[in-house]
Structures are given as C-alpha cells and as structure tokens.
C-alpha positions as CSV (number, residue, x, y, z in Angstrom):
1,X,153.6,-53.2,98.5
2,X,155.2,-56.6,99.5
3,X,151.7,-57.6,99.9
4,X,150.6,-56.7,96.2
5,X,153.6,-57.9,94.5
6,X,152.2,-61.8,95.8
7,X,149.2,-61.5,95.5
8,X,149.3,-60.7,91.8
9,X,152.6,-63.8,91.9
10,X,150.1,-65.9,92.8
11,X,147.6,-64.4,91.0
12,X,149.7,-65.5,87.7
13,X,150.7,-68.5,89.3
14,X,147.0,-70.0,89.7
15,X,146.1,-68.6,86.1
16,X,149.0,-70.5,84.8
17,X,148.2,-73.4,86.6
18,X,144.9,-73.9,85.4
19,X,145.8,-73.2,81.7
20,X,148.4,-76.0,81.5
21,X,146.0,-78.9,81.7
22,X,143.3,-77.5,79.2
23,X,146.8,-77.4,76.8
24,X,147.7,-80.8,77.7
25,X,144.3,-82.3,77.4
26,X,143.9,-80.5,73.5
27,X,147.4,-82.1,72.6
28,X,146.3,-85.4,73.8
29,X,142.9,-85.0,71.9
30,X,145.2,-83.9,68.8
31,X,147.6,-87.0,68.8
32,X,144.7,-89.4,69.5
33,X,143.1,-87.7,66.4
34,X,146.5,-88.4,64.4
35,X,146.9,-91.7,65.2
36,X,143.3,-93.0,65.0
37,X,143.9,-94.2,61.7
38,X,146.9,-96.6,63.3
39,X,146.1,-100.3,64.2
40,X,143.0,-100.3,66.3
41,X,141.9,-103.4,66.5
42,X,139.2,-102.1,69.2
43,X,136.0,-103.2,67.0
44,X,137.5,-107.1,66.5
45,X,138.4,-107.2,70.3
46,X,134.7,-106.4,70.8
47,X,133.5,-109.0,68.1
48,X,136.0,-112.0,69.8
49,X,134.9,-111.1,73.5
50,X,133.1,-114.3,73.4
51,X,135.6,-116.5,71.8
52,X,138.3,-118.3,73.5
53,X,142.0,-116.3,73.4
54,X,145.2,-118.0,73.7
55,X,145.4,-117.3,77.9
56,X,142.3,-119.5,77.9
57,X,143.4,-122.6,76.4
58,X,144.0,-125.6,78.3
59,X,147.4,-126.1,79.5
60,X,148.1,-129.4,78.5
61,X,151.5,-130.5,77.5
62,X,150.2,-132.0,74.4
63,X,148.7,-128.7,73.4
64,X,151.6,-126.8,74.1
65,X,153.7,-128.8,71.9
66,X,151.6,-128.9,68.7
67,X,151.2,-124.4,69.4
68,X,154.9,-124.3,70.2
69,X,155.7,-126.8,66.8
70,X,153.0,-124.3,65.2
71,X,154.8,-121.2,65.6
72,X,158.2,-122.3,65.6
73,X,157.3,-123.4,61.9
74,X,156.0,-120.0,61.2
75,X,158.8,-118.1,62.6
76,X,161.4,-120.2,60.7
77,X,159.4,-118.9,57.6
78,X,161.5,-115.4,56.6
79,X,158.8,-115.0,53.7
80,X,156.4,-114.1,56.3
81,X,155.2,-110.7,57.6
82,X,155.7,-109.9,60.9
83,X,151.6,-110.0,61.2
84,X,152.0,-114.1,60.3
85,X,154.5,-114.2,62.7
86,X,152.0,-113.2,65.2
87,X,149.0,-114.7,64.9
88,X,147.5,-116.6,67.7
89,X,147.7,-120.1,68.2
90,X,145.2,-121.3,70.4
91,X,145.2,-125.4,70.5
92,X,142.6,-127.0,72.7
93,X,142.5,-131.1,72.6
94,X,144.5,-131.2,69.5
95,X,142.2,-128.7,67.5
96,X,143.8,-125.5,66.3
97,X,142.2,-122.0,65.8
98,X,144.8,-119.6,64.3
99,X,143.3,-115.8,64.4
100,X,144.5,-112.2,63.9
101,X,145.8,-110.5,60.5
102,X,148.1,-111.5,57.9
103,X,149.2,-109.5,54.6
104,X,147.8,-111.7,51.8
105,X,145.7,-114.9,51.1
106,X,149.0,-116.1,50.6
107,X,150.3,-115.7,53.6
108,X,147.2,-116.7,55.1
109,X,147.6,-120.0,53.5
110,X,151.1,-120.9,54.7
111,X,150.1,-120.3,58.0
112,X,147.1,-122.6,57.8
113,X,149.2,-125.0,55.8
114,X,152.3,-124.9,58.6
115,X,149.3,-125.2,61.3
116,X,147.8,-128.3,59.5
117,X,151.5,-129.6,58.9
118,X,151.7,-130.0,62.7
119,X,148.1,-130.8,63.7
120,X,147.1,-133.0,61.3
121,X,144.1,-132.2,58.6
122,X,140.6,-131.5,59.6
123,X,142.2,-129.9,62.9
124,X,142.9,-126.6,62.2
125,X,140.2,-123.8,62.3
126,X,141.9,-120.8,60.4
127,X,140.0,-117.8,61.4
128,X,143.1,-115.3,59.8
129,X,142.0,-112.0,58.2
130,X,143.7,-110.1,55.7
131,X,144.9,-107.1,57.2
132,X,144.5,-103.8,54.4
133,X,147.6,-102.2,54.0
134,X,147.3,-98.2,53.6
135,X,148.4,-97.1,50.0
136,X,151.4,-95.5,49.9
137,X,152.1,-93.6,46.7
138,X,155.3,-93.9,45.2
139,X,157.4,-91.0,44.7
140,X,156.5,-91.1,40.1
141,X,152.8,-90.7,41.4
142,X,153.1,-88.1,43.6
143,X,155.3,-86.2,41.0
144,X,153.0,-87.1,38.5
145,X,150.1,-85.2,40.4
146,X,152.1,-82.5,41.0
147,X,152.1,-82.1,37.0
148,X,148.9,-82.1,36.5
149,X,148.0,-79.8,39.2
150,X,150.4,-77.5,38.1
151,X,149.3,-77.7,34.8
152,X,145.5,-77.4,35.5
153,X,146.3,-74.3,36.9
154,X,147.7,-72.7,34.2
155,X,145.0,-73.5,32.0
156,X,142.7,-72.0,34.2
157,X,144.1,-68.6,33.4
C-alpha cells in the first residue's frame, strides 16, 4: 500500500514537474509579445554594426575633452529629453559624430549646435534620428469615442 501511495506521489510529482516549464516558457512568450512594441532598437544595431561606437574611439585626451565639454553642455540643457541627453558622442581627431534618437528636429538641432559649439564648425557629423513617439489619446478623445460608439449603437436598432 506504502508502495502505491509513492509511486502515484511521484507520479504527480514528475507530471507537475514537467508542466511548470511549458507554463513559464508561454508567460515568457506572452510578455515578450507585450513588450515588442517597447524600444527595440535591434534593427539600427544591425544597420550601425559597421560603424564605429563610442568604446571604439580613440582615447586621446584631446578627444575626451571636446565629448566630455559635448555632453556636459547637453546635460546642462533642462529643455532636453532624456533621449538628447543620451546620445552618443563619439570624437575621433577632433571630428564629432553624434548618433541615437532625439524627440524633435528641434532638439536634434541643439544638440548638433551644442556639439558644433565645442568642436568647431565643419567638425561635427550629426547622424541623430527623430525618435516617433506612440500617440497617446487624451482623456476628451477617448470620451469622445465612447460617444460616438455608444451612439452608433443605438442607431443601429
């Protein structure tokens, strides 16, 4: 009897066992799903595999003073998005390449403009995009549609 009662214990046991990771695996596959439309920056990774990153750049103490000038002047900036604040820097023998998102052509500009302030004209490459913001309805719209749904549906009968 002792016998039966483990056998099926570990019978249940094993069944249990095996069911947990198909679960966890689906939840993973279900967040992933949720957040894919989050940054992902995946695809301009890819497309700037070839193209020297800010690790790479030479490590001169002349270049590090113009990218440190750079984004201290950006930073000081409160008008800035935290994307501005974060673009990369990368100096090599004086020239500048500033890369990543910003929020407008605006702010794309003052960060070229605080770039050029530091490293002279003709030495900055601005290669900033303009990160799309997701729409975000505000709460008269959303009301508003709730109107006219309602309101389609009574006509409908």
């Amino acid at each position: 009897m002792k016998t039966n009662y483990l056998l099926l214990a570990l019978a249940l046991a094993a069944t249990l066992g095996l069911s947990v990771p198909a679960q966890a695996t689906e939840s993973k596959k279900s967040t992933s799903d949720t957040t894919s439309g989050a940054a992902d920056n995946t695809r301009q990774n890819k497309q700037h595999s070839q193209e020297m990153t800010a690790d790479q750049q030479a490590e001169t103490p002349a270049d590090r003073k113009i990218t440190q000038q750079i984004r201290q002047a950006i930073v000081k900036d409160k008008s800035l998005s935290q994307y501005a604040h974060n673009v990369k820097i990368i100096t090599r023998g004086g020239a500048v390449t500033l890369k990543g998102p910003v929020r407008s052509e605006k702010e794309k500009q003052a960060v070229e403009k605080a770039a050029t302030g530091v490293a002279g004209q003709g030495n900055v490459k601005n290669e900033l995009e303009i990160a799309h913001k997701k729409e975000k309805k505000s709460g008269k719209e959303k009301n508003s549609e709730k109107k006219s749904d309602t309101s389609n549906k009574e006509q409908e009968k």
